[in-house]
PDB file of the backbone (N, CA, C, O) and the ligand in Angstrom, with CONECT records:
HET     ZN  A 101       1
ATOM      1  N   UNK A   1     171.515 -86.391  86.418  1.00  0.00           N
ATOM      2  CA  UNK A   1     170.662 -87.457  86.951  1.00  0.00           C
ATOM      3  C   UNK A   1     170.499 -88.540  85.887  1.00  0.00           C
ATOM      4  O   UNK A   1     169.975 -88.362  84.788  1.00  0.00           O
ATOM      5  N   UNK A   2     171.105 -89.890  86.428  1.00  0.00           N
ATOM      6  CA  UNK A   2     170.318 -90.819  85.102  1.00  0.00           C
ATOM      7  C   UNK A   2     169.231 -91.891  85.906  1.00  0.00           C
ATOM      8  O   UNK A   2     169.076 -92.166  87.096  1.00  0.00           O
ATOM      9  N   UNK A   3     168.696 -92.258  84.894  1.00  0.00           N
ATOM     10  CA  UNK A   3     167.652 -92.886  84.545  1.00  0.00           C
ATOM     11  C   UNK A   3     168.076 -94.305  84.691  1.00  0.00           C
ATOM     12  O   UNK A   3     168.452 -94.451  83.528  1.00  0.00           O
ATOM     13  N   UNK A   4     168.256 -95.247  85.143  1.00  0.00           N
ATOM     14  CA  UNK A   4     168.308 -96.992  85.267  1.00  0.00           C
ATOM     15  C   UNK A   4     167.204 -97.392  84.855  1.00  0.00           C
ATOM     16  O   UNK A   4     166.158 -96.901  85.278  1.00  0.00           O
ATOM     17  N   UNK A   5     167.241 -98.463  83.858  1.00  0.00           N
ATOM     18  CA  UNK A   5     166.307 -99.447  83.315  1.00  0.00           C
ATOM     19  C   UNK A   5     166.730-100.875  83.686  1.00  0.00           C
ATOM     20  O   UNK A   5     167.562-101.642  83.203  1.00  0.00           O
ATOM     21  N   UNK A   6     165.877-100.966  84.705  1.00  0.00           N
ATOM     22  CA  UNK A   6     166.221-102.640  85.018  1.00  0.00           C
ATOM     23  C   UNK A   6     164.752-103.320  85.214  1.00  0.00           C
ATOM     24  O   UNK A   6     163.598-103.169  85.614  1.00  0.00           O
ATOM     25  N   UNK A   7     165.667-104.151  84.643  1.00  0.00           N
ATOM     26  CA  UNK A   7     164.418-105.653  84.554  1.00  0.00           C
ATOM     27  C   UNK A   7     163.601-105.994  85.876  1.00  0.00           C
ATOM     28  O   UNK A   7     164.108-106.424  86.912  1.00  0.00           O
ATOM     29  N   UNK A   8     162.783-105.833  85.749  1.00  0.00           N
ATOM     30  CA  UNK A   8     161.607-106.585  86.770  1.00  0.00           C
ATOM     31  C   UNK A   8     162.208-107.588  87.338  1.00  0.00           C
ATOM     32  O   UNK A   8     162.850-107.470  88.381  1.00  0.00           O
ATOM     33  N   UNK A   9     162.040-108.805  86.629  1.00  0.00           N
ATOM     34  CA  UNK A   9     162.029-110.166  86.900  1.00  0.00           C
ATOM     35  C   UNK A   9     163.418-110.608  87.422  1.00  0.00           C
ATOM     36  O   UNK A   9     163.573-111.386  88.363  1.00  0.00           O
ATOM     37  N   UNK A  10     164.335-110.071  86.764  1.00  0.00           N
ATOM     38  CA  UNK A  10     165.847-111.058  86.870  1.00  0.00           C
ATOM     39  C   UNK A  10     166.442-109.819  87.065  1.00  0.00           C
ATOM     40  O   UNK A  10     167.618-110.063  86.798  1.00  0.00           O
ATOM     41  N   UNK A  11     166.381-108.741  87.338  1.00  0.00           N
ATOM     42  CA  UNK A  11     167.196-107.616  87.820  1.00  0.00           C
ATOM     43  C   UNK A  11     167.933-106.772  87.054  1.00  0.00           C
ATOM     44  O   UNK A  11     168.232-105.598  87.271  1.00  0.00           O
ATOM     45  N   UNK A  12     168.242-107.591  85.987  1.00  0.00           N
ATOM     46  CA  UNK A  12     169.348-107.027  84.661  1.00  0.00           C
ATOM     47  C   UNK A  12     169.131-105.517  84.127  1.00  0.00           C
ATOM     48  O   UNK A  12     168.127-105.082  83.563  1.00  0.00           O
ATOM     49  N   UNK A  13     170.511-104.718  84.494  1.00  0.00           N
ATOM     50  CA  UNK A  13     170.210-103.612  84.010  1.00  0.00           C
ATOM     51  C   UNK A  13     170.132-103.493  82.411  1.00  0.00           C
ATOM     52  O   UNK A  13     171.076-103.888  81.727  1.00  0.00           O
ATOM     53  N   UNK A  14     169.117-103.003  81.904  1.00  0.00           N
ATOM     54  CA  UNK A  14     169.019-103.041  80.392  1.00  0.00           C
ATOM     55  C   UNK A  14     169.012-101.657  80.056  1.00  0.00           C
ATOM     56  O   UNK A  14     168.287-101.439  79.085  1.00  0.00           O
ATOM     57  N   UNK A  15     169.784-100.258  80.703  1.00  0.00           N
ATOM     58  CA  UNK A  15     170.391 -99.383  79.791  1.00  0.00           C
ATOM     59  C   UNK A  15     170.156 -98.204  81.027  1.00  0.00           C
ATOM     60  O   UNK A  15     169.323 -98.278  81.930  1.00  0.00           O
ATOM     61  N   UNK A  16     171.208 -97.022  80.775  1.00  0.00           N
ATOM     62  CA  UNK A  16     171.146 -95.909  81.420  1.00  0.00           C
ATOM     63  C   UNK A  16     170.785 -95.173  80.142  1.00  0.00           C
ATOM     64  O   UNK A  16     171.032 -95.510  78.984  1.00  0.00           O
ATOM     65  N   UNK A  17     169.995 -93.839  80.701  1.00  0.00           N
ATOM     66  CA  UNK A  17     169.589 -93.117  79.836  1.00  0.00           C
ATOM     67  C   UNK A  17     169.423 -91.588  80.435  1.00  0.00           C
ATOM     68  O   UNK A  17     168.795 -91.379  81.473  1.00  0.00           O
ATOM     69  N   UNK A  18     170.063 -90.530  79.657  1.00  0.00           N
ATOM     70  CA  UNK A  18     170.383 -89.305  80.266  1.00  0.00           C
ATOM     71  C   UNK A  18     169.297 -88.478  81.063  1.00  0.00           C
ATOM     72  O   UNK A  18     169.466 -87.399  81.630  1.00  0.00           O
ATOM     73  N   UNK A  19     168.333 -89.109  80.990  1.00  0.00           N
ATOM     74  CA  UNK A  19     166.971 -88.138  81.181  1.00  0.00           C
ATOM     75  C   UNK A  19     166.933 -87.578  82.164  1.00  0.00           C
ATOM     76  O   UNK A  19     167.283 -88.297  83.100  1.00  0.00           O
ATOM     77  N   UNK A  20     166.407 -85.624  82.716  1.00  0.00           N
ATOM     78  CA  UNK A  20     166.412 -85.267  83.609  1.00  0.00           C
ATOM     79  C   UNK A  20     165.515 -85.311  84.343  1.00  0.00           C
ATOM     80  O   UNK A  20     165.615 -84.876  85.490  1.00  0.00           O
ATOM     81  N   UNK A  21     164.574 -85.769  83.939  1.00  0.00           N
ATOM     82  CA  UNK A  21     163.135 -85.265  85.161  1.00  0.00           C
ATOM     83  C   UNK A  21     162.366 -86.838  84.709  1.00  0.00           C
ATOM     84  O   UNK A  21     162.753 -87.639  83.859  1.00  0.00           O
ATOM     85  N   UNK A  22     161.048 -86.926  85.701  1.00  0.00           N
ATOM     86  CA  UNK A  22     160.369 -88.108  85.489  1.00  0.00           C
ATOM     87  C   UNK A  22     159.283 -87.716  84.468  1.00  0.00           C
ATOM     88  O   UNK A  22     158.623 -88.595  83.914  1.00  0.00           O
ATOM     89  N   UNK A  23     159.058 -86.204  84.171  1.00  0.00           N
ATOM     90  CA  UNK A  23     158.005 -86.113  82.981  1.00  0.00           C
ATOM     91  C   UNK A  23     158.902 -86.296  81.974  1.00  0.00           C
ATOM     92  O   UNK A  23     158.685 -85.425  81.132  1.00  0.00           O
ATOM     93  N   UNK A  24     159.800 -86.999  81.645  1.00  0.00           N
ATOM     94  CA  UNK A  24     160.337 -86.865  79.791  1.00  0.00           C
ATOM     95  C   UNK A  24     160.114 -88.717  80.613  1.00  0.00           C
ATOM     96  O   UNK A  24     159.201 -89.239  79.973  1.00  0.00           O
ATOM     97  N   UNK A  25     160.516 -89.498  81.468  1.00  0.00           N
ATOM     98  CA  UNK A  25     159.858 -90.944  81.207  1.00  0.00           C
ATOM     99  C   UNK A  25     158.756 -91.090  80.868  1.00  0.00           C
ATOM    100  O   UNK A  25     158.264 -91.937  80.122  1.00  0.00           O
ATOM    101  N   UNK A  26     158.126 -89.912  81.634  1.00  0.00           N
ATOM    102  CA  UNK A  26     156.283 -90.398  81.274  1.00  0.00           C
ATOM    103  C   UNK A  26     155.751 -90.007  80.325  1.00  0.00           C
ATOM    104  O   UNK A  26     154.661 -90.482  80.007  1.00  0.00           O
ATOM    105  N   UNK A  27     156.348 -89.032  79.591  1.00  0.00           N
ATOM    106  CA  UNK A  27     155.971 -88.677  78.205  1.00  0.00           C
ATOM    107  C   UNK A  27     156.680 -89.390  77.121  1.00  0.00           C
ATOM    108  O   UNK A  27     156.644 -88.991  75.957  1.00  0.00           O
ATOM    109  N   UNK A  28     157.240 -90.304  77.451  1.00  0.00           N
ATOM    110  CA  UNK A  28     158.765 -91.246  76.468  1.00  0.00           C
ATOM    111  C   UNK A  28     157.598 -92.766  77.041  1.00  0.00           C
ATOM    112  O   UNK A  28     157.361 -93.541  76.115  1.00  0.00           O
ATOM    113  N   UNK A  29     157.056 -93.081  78.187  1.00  0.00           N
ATOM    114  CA  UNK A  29     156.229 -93.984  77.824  1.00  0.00           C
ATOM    115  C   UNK A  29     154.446 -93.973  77.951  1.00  0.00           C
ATOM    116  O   UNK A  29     153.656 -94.914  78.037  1.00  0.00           O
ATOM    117  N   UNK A  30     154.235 -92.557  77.922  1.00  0.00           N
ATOM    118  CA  UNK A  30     152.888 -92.214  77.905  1.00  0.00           C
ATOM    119  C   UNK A  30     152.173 -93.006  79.455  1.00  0.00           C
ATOM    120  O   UNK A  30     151.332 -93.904  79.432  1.00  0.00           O
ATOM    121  N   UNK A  31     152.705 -92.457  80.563  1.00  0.00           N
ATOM    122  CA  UNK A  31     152.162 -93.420  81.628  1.00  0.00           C
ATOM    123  C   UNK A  31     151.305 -92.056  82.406  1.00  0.00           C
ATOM    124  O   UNK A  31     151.340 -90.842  82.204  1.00  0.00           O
ATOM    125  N   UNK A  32     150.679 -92.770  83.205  1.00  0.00           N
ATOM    126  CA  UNK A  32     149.975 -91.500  83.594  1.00  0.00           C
ATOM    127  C   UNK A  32     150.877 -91.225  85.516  1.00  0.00           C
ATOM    128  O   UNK A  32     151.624 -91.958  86.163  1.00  0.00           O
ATOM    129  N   UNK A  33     150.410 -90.122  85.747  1.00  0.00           N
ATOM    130  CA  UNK A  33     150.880 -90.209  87.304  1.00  0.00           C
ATOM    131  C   UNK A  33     150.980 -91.002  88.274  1.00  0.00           C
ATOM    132  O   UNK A  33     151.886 -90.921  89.104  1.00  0.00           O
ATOM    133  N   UNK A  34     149.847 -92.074  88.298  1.00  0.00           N
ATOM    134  CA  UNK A  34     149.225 -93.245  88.682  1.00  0.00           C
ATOM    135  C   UNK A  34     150.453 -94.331  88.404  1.00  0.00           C
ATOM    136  O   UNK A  34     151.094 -94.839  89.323  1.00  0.00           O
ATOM    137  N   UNK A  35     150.663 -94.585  87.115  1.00  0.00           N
ATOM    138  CA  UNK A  35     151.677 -95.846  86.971  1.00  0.00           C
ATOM    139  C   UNK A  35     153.049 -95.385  86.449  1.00  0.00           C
ATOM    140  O   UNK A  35     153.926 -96.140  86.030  1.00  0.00           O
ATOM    141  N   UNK A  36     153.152 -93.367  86.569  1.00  0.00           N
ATOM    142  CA  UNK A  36     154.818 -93.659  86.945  1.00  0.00           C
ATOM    143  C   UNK A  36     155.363 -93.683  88.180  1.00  0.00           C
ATOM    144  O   UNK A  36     156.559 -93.847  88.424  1.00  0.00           O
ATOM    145  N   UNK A  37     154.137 -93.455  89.278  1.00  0.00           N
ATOM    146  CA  UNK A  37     154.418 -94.056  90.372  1.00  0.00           C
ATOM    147  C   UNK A  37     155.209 -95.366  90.774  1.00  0.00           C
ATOM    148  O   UNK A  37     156.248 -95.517  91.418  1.00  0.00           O
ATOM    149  N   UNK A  38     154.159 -96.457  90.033  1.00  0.00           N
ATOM    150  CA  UNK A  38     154.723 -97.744  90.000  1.00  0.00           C
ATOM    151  C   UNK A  38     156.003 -98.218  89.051  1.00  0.00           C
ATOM    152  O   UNK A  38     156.617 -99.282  89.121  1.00  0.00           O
ATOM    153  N   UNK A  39     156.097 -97.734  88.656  1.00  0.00           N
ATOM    154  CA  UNK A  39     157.541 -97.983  87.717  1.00  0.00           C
ATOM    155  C   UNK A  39     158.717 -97.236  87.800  1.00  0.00           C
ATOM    156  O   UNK A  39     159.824 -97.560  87.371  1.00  0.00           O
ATOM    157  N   UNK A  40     158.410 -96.253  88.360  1.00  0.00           N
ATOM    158  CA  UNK A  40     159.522 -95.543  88.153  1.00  0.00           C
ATOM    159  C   UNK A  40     160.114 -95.082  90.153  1.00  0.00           C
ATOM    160  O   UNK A  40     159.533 -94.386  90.986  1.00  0.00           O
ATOM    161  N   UNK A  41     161.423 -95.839  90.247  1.00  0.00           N
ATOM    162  CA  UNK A  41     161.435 -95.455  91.564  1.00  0.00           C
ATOM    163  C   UNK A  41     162.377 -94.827  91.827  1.00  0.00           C
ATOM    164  O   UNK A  41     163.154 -95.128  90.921  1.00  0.00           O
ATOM    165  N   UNK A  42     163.049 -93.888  92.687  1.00  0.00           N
ATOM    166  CA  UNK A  42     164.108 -93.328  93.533  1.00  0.00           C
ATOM    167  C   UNK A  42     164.608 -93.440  93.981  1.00  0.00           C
ATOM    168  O   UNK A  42     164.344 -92.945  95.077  1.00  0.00           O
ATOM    169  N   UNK A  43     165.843 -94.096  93.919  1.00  0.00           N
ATOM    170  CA  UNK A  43     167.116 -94.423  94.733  1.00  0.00           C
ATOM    171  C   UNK A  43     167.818 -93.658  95.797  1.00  0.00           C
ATOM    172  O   UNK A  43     167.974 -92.477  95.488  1.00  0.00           O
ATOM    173  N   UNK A  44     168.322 -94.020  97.054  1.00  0.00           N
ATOM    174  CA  UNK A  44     168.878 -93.279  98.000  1.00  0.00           C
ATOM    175  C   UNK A  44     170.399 -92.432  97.593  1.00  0.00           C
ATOM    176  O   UNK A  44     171.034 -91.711  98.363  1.00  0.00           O
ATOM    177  N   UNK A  45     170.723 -92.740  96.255  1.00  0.00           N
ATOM    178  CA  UNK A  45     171.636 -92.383  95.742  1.00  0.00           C
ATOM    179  C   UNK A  45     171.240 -91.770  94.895  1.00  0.00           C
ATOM    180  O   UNK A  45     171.790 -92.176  93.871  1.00  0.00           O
ATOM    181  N   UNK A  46     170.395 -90.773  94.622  1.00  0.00           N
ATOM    182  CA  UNK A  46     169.756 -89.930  93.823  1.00  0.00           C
ATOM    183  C   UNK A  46     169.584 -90.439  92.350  1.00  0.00           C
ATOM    184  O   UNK A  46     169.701 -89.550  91.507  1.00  0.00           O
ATOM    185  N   UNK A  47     169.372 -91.493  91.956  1.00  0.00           N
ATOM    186  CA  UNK A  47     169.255 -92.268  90.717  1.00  0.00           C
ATOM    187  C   UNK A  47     167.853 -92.538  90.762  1.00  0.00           C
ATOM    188  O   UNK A  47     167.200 -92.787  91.775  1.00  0.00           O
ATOM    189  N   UNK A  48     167.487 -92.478  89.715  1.00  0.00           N
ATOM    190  CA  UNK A  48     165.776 -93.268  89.458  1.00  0.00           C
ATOM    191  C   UNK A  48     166.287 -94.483  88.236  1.00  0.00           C
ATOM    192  O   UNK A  48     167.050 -94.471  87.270  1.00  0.00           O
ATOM    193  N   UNK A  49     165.341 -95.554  88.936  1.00  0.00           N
ATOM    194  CA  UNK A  49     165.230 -96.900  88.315  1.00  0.00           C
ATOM    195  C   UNK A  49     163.779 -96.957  87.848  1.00  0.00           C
ATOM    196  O   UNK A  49     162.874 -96.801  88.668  1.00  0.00           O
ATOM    197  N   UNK A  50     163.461 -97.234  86.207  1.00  0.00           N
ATOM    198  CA  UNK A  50     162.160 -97.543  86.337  1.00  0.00           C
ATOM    199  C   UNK A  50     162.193 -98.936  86.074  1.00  0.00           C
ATOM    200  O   UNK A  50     163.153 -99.519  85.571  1.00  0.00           O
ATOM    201  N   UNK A  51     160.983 -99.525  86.470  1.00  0.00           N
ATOM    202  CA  UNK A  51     161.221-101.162  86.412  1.00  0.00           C
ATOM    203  C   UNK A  51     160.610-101.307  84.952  1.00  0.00           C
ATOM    204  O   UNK A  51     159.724-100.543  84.570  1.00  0.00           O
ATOM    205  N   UNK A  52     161.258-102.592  83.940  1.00  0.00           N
ATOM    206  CA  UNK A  52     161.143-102.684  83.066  1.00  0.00           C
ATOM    207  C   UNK A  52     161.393-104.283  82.501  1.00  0.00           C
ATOM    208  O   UNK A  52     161.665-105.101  83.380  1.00  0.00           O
ATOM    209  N   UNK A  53     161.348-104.579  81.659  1.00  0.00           N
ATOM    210  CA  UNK A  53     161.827-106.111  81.434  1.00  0.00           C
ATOM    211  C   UNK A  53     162.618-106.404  80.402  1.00  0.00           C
ATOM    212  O   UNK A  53     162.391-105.943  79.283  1.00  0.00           O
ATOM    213  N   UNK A  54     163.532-107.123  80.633  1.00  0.00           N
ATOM    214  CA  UNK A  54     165.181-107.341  79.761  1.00  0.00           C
ATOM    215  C   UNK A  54     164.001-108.278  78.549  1.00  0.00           C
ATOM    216  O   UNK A  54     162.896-108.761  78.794  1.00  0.00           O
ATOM    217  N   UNK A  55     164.939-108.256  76.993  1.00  0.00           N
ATOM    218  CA  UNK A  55     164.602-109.030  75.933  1.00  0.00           C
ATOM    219  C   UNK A  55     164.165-110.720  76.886  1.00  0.00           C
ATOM    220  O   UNK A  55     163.130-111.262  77.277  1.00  0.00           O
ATOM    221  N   UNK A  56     165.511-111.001  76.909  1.00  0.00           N
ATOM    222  CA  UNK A  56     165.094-112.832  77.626  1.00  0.00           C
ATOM    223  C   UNK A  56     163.744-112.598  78.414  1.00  0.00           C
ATOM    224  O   UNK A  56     162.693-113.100  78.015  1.00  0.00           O
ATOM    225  N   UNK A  57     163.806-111.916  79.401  1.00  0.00           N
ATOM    226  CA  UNK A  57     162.641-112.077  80.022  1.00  0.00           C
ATOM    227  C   UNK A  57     161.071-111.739  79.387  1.00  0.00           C
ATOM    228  O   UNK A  57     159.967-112.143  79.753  1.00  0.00           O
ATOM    229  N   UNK A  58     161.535-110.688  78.119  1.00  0.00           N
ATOM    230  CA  UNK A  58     159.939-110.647  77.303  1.00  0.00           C
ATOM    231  C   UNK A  58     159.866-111.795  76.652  1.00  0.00           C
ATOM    232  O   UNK A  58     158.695-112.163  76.549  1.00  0.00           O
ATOM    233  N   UNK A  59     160.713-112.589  76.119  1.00  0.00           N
ATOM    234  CA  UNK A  59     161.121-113.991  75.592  1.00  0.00           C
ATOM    235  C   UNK A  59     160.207-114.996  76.169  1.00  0.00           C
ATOM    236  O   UNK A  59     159.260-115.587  75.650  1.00  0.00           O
ATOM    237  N   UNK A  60     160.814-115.072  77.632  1.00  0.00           N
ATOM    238  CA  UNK A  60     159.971-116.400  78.564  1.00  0.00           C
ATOM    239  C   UNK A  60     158.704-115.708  78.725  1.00  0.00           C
ATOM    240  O   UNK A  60     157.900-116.558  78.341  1.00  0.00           O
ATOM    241  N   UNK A  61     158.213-114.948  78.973  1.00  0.00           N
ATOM    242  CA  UNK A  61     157.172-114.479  79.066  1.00  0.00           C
ATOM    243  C   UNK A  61     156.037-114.857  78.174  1.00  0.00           C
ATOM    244  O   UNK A  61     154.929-115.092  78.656  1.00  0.00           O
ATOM    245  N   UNK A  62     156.280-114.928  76.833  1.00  0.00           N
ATOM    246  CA  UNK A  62     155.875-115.092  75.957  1.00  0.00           C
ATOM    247  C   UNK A  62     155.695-115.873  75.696  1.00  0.00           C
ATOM    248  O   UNK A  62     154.853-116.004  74.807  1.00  0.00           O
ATOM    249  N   UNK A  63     156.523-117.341  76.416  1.00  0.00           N
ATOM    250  CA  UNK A  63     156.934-118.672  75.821  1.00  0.00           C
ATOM    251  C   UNK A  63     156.143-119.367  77.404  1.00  0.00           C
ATOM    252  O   UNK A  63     155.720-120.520  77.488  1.00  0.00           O
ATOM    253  N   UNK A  64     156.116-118.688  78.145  1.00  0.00           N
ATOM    254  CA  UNK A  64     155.875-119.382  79.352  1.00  0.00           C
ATOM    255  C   UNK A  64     155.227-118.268  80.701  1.00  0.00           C
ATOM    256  O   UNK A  64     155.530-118.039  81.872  1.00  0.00           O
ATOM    257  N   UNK A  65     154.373-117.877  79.896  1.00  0.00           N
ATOM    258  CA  UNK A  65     153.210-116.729  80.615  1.00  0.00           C
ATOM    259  C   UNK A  65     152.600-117.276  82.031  1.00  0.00           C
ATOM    260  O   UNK A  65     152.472-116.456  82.940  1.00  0.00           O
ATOM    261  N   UNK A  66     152.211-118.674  82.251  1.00  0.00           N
ATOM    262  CA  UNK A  66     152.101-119.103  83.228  1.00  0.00           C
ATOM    263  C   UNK A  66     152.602-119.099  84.605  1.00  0.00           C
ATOM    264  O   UNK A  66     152.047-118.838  85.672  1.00  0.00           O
ATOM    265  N   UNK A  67     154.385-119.634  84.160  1.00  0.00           N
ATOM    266  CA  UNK A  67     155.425-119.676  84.664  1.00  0.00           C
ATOM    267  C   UNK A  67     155.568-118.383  85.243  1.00  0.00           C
ATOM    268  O   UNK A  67     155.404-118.360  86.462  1.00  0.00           O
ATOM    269  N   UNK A  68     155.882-117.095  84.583  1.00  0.00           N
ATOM    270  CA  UNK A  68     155.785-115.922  85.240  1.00  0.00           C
ATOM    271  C   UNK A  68     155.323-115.547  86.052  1.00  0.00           C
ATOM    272  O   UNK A  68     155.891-115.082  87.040  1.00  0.00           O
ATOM    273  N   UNK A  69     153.653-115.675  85.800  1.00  0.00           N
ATOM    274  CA  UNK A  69     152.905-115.148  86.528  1.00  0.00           C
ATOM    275  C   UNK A  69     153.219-115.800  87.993  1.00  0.00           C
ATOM    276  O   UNK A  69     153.417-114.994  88.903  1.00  0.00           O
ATOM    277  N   UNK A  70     153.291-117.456  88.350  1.00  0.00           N
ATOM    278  CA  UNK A  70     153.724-117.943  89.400  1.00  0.00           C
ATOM    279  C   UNK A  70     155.044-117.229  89.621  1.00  0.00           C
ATOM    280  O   UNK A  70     154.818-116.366  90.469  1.00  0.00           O
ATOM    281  N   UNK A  71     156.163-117.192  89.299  1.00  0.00           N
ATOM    282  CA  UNK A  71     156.757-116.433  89.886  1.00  0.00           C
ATOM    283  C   UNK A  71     156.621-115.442  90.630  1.00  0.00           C
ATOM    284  O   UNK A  71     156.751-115.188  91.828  1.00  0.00           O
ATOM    285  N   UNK A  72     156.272-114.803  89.497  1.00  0.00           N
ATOM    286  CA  UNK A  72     156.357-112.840  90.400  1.00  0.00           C
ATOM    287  C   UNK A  72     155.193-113.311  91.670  1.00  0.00           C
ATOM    288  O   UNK A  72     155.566-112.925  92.778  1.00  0.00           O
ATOM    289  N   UNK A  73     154.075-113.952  91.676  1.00  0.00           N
ATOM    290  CA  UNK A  73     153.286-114.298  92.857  1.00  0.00           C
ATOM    291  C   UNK A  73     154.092-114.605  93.717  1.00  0.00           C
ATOM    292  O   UNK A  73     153.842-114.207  94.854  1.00  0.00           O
ATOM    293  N   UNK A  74     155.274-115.372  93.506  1.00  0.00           N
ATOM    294  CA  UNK A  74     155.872-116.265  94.814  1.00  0.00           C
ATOM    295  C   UNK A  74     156.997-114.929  95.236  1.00  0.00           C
ATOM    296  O   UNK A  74     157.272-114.805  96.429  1.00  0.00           O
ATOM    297  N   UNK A  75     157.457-114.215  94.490  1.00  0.00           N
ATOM    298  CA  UNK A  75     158.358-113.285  94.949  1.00  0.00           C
ATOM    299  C   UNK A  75     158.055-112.258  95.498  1.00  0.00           C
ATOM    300  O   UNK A  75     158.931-111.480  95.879  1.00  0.00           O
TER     301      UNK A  75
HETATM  302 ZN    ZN A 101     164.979-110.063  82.764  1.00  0.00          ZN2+
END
């Protein structure tokens, strides 16, 4: 089973990672049951994607926090 890390915002996959189960994500990002719900999802192709955000996009974020936030609202 792998693990997909893709970007929130712009989709970009930013890495596969061997992991078998969703407790080594949630203990790899300390999330509780509650928000590996939200991040971490299940593909019909037996893959889990957790949503995450590519470098560029922590970049603009940073540079243009506003901008974001309108985005993800409008999407
Ligand atoms: Zn991105």
């Amino acid at each position: 089973m792998a693990i997909r890390y893709k970007c929130r915002h712009c989709s970009t996959e930013i890495g596969v990672l061997p992991f078998d189960s969703d407790d080594s994500i949630r203990k790899l990002h300390q999330l509780n049951e509650k928000d590996a719900q939200e991040f971490i999802r299940h593909e019909q192709n037996g893959d889990t994607t957790v949503d995450s955000i590519c470098e560029h996009c922590e970049d603009s974020l940073k540079k243009f926090p506003n901008y974001h936030a309108l985005k993800n609202w409008l999407q």
